[in-house]
C-alpha positions, -999 to 999 in steps of 0.1 A, spaced: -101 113 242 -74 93 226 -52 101 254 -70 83 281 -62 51 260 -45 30 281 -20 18 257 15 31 240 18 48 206 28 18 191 -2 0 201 -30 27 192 -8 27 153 -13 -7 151 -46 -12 159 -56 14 133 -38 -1 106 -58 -38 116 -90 -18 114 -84 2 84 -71 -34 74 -98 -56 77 -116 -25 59 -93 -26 28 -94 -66 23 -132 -63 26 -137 -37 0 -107 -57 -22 -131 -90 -17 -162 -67 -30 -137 -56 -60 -133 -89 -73 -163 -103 -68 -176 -77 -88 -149 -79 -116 -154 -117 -122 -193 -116 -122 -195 -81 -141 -167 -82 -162 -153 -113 -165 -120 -112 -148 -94 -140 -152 -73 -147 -124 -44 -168 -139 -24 -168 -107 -29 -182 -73 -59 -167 -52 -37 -172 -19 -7 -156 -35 -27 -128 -43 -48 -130 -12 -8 -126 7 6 -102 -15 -32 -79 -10 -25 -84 24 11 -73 27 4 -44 -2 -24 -32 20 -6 -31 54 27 -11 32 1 15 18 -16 20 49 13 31 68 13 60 47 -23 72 55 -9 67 93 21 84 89 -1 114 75 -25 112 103 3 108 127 20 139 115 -9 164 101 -23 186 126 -58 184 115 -79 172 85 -71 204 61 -36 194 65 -39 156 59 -61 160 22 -29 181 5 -4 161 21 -20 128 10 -30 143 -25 12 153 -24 20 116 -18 -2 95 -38 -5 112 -70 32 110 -78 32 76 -65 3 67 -91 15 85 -115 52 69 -112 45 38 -103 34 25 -136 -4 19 -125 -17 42 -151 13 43 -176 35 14 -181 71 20 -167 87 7 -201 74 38 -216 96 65 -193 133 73 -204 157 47 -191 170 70 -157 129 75 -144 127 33 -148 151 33 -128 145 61 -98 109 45 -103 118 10 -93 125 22 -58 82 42 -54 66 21 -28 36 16 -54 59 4 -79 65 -31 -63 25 -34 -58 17 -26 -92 42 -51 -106 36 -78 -83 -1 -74 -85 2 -75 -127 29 -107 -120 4 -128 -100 -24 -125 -120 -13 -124 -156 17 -148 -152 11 -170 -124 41 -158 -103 45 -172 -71 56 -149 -42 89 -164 -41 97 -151 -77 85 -116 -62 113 -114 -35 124 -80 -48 92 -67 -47 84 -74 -10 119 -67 -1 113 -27 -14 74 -33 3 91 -44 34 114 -16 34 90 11 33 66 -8 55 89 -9 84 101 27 75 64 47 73 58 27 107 86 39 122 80 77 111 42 71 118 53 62 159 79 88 159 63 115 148 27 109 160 16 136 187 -14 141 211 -25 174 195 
């Protein structure tokens, strides 16, 4: 059925990651609203800057769920192959353990997980006000892996 689309690869990509988008901000909005009504949550940073860096987060981590989809053959190969991505990327990216606590050389090899810059510019925006100039390092790594799991996610995708 998806072949008879009328439109490239590229195109059919890209209109998955706006659905699965507009998807993800909606349940982020439901998130908060529930965290500042049941449990008092304090934004100390800017609402747009976190509503931009969501946004741009969102789009990065996304990419990887269509990569997977582009690249599995079928549903019992996606689970393992997504479970084989994001549970090292948690685990490493400092969003359950802070990064300060692994030995020097995994800070460092850690800096450069694709979660890692959206766990620490998350924790910068709303605990210390940053603004997303100050975060330049952090979308320049989300940028990176954005246009690279795009780019694998078109090149690999097949009909089957």
């Amino acid at each position: 059925l998806l072949q008879m689309q009328p439109g490239r690869i590229e195109e059919l990509i890209a209109a998955n990651a706006i659905h699965y988008l507009i998807i993800t901000l909606l349940s982020l909005v439901t998130m908060v609203i529930v965290g500042i009504v049941a449990f008092n949550f304090n934004m100390r940073g800017s609402w747009i800057n976190f509503g931009v860096f969501a946004s741009l987060s969102a789009i990065m981590v996304l990419g990887f769920g269509l990569l997977i989809g582009s690249w599995a053959k079928n549903e019992n190969q996606s689970a393992p192959l997504s479970n084989l991505i994001s549970f090292p990327m948690m685990f490493l990216s400092g969003s359950f353990f802070p990064r300060f606590l692994y030995p020097a050389w995994l800070q460092d090899v850690t800096a450069f997980v694709p979660l890692t810059p959206v766990v620490d510019g998350f924790r910068r925006i709303i605990t210390e006000n940053a603004s997303l100039a100050s975060l330049t390092p952090e979308l320049a790594i989300m940028a990176v892996w954005t246009l690279l799991v795009y780019g694998l996610a078109v090149y690999l995708f097949r009909w089957e």
